[in-house]
C-alpha positions as CSV (number, residue, x, y, z in Angstrom):
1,X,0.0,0.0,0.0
2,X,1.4,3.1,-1.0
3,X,1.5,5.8,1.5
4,X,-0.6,8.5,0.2
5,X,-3.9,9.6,1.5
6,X,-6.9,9.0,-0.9
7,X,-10.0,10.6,0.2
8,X,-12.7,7.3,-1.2
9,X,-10.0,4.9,1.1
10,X,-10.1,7.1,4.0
11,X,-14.3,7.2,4.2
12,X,-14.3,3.6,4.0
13,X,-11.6,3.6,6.6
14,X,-13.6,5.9,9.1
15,X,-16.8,4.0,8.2
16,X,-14.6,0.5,8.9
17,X,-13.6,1.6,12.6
18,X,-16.9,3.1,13.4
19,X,-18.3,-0.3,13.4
20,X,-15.4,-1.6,15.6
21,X,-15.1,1.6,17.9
22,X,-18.7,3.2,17.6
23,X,-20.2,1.0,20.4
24,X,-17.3,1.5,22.7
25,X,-17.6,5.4,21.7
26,X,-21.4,5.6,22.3
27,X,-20.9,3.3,25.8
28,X,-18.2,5.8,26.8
29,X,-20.4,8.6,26.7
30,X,-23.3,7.0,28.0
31,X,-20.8,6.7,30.9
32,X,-19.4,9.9,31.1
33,X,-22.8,11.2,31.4
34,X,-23.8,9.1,34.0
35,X,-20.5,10.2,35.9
36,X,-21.1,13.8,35.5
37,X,-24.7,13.3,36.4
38,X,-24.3,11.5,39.6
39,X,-21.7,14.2,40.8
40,X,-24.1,16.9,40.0
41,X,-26.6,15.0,42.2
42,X,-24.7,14.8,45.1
43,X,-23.7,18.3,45.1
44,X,-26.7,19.7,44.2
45,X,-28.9,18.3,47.1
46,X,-32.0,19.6,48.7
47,X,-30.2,20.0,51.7
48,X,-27.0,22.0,50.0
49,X,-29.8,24.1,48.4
50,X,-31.2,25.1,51.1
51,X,-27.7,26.8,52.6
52,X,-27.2,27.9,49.1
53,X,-24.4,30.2,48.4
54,X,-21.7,31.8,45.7
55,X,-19.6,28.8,45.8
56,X,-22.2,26.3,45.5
57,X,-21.6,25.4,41.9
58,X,-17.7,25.9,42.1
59,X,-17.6,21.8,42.2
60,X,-18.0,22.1,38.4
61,X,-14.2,23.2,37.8
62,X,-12.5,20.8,39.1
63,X,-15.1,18.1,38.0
64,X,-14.6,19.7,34.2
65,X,-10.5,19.2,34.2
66,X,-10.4,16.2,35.8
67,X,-13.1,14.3,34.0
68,X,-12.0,16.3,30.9
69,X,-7.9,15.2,31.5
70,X,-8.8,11.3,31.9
71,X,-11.4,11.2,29.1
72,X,-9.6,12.6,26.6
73,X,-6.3,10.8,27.2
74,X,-8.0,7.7,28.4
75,X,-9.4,7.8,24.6
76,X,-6.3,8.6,23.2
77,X,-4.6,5.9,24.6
78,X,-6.8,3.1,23.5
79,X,-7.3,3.7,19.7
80,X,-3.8,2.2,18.9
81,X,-3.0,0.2,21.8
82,X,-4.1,-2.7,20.1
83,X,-0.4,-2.6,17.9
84,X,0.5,-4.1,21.0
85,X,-0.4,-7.6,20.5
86,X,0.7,-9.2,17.8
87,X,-3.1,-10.8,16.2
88,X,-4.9,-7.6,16.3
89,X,-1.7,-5.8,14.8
90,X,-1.5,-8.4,12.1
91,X,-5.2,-7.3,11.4
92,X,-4.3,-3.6,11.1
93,X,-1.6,-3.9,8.8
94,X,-3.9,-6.5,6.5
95,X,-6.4,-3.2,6.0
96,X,-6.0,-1.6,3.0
97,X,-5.6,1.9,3.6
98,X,-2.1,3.9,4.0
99,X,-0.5,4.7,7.6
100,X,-1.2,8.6,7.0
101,X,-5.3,7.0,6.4
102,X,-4.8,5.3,9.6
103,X,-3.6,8.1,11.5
104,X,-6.1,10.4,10.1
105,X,-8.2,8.1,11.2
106,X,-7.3,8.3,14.7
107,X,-7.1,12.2,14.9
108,X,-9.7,12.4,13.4
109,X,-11.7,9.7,16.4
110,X,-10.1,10.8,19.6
111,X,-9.8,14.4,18.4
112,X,-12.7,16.1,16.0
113,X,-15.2,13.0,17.8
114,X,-13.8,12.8,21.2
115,X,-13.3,16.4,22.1
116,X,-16.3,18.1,21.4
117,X,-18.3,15.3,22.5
118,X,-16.8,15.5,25.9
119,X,-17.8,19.4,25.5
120,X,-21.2,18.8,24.9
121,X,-22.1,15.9,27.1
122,X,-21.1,18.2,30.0
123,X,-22.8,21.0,28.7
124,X,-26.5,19.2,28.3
125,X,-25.6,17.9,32.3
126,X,-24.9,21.3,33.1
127,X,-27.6,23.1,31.4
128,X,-30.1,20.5,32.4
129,X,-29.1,20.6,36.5
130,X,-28.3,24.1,36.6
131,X,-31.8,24.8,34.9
132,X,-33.5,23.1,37.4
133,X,-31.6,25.1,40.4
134,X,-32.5,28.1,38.7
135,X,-36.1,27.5,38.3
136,X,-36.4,27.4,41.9
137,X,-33.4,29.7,43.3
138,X,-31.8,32.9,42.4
139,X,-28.2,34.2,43.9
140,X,-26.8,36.8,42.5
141,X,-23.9,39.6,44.0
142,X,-22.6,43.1,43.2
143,X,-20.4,45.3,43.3
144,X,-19.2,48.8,42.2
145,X,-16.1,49.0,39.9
146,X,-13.4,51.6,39.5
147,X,-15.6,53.2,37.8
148,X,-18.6,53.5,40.2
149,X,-20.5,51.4,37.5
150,X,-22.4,49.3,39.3
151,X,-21.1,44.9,38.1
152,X,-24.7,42.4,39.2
153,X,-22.9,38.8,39.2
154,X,-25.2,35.6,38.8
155,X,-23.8,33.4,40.9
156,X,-25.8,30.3,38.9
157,X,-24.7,31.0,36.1
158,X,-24.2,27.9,33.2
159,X,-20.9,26.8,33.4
160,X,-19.7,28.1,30.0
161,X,-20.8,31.5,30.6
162,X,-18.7,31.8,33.9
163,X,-15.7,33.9,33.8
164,X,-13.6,31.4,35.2
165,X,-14.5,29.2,32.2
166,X,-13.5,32.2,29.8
167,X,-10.1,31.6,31.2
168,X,-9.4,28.7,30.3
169,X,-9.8,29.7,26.7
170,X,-6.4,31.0,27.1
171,X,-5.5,26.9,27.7
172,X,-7.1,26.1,24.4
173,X,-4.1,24.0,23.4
174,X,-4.0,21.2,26.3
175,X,-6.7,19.1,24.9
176,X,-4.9,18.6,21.9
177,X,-1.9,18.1,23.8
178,X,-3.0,15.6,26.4
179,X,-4.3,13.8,23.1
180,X,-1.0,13.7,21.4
181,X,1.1,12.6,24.0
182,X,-1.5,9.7,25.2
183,X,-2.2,8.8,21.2
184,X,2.2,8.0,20.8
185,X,1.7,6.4,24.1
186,X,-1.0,4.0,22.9
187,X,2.0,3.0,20.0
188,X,5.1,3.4,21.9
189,X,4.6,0.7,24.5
190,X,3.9,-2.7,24.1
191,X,1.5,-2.8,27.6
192,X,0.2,-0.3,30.1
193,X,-0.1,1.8,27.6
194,X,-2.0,4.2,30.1
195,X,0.5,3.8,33.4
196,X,3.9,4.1,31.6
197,X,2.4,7.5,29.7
198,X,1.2,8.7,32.4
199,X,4.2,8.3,34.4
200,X,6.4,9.6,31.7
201,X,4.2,12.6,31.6
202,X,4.6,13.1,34.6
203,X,8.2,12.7,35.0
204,X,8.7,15.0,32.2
205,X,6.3,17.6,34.2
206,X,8.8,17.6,36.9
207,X,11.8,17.5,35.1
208,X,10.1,20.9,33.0
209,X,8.9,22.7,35.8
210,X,12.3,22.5,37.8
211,X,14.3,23.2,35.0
212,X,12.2,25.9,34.2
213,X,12.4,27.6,37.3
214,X,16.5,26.9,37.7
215,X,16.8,28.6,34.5
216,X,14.5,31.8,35.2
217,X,16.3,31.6,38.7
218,X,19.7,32.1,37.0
219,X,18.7,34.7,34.3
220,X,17.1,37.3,37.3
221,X,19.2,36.0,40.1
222,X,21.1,39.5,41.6
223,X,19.4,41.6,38.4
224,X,16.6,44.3,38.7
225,X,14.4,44.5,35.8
226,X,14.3,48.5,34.5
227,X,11.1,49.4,32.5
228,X,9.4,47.6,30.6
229,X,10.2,44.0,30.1
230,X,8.9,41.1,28.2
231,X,8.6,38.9,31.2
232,X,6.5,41.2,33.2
233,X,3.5,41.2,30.5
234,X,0.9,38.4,30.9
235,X,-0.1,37.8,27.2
236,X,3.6,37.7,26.6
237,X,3.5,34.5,28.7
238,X,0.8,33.3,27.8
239,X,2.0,33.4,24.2
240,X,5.0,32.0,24.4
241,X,3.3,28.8,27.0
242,X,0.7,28.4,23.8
243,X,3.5,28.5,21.3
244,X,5.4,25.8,23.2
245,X,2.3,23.8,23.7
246,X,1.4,24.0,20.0
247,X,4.7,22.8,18.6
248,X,5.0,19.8,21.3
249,X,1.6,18.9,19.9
250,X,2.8,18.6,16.3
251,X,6.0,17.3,17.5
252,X,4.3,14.4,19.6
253,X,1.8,14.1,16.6
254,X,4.7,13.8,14.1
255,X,6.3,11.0,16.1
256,X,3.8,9.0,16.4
257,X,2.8,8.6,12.6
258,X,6.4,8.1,12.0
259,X,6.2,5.0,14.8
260,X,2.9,3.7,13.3
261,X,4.7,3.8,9.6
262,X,7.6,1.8,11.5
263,X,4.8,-0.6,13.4
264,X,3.9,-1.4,10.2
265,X,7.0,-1.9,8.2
């Protein structure tokens, strides 16, 4: 099979792992759901909406990154773990589609599929519980800006339309991040796929963060910073974090087709 992508082979291809993947995908969700639901319940009892207050609904954040951070790389990591064992390797190689198909394929699965689905599965749980709280309660705060203008806060607000939420836009790139390093962990190792990523990840997360901080240590140790400088601007920061983000994405995507191309060699 030559490796070129042909877009009649890749249909076929997408419509081929659908029928092997689509049940596990639609379970998943009907999983994540119930998750998500059953947290909600439990937070959002009668007896916790009686003492109701502005941090009621703060649960949600930590609920959103944590069940967002293990179901995207938990997907991730199982679409090509099977290259792993030898029969259901022997299988993938036998289809006839090219490796940059197949990893199109996979992208296209635990990214374009997985992602937004995630997104919207907790946005009907949301909409749907927080609805229900609002039909029956109303908290809501203030206060006067530098301005004197007078800023109303609804504290039960729908999770996407919380400022905190709005921040995270700024952390658009960890999705697809998480994704790539999980997706070259499903093909680097030959078992726990999940553990060894995860442990890699985080080794490397150490291994960044303390390098990062002997490094900035050494460039400002015994210097004062004079005016303006690039360091002390926010979006300069958060620029350059999303720029590195970005290219370890493609990087960790690269590698990964070019270990699926020698899987199948």
């Amino acid at each position: 099979m030559n490796n070129t992508f042909n877009i009649n082979r890749f249909g076929l291809l997408l419509r081929r792992q659908w029928l092997d993947f689509g049940k596990i995908y639609l379970i998943s969700f009907g999983v994540l759901i119930g998750i998500l639901a059953l947290i909600y319940s439990i937070s959002l009892t009668d007896d916790k909406l009686k003492h109701l207050s502005y941090d009621t609904l703060n649960f949600r954040y930590p609920l959103f990154l944590i069940t967002g951070l293990l179901f995207v790389s938990i997907i991730a990591n199982s679409y090509f773990m099977h290259l792993g064992q030898k029969p259901k390797a022997i299988i993938n190689i036998l289809i006839p589609a090219s490796s940059i198909e197949k990893f199109s394929c996979g992208i296209f699965y635990t990214v374009i599929v997985a992602i937004p689905s995630y997104l919207l599965c907790f946005y009907l749980t949301d909409l749907i519980f927080v609805s229900s709280v609002r039909s029956t309660h109303t908290l809501v705060s203030s206060y006067n800006d530098h301005y004197g203008k007078k800023v109303v806060i609804d504290n039960l607000a729908y999770f996407f339309s919380t400022t905190t939420v709005k921040q995270f836009y700024e952390y658009y790139y960890v999705p697809f991040l998480i994704n790539a390093v999980f997706l070259l962990g499903s093909i680097f190792f030959q078992s726990f796929h999940y553990i060894k990523t995860a442990i890699s990840v985080m080794a490397f997360g150490v291994f960044w963060v303390t390098s990062t901080i002997f490094v900035m240590k050494k460039l400002t140790n015994n210097t004062v910073w004079v005016g303006s400088h690039y360091w002390q601007d926010e979006k300069n920061i958060f620029f350059l974090t999303s720029l590195i983000g970005i290219l370890l994405t493609l990087a960790f995507w690269f590698i990964s087709f070019i270990r699926l191309k020698e899987k199948e060699a």
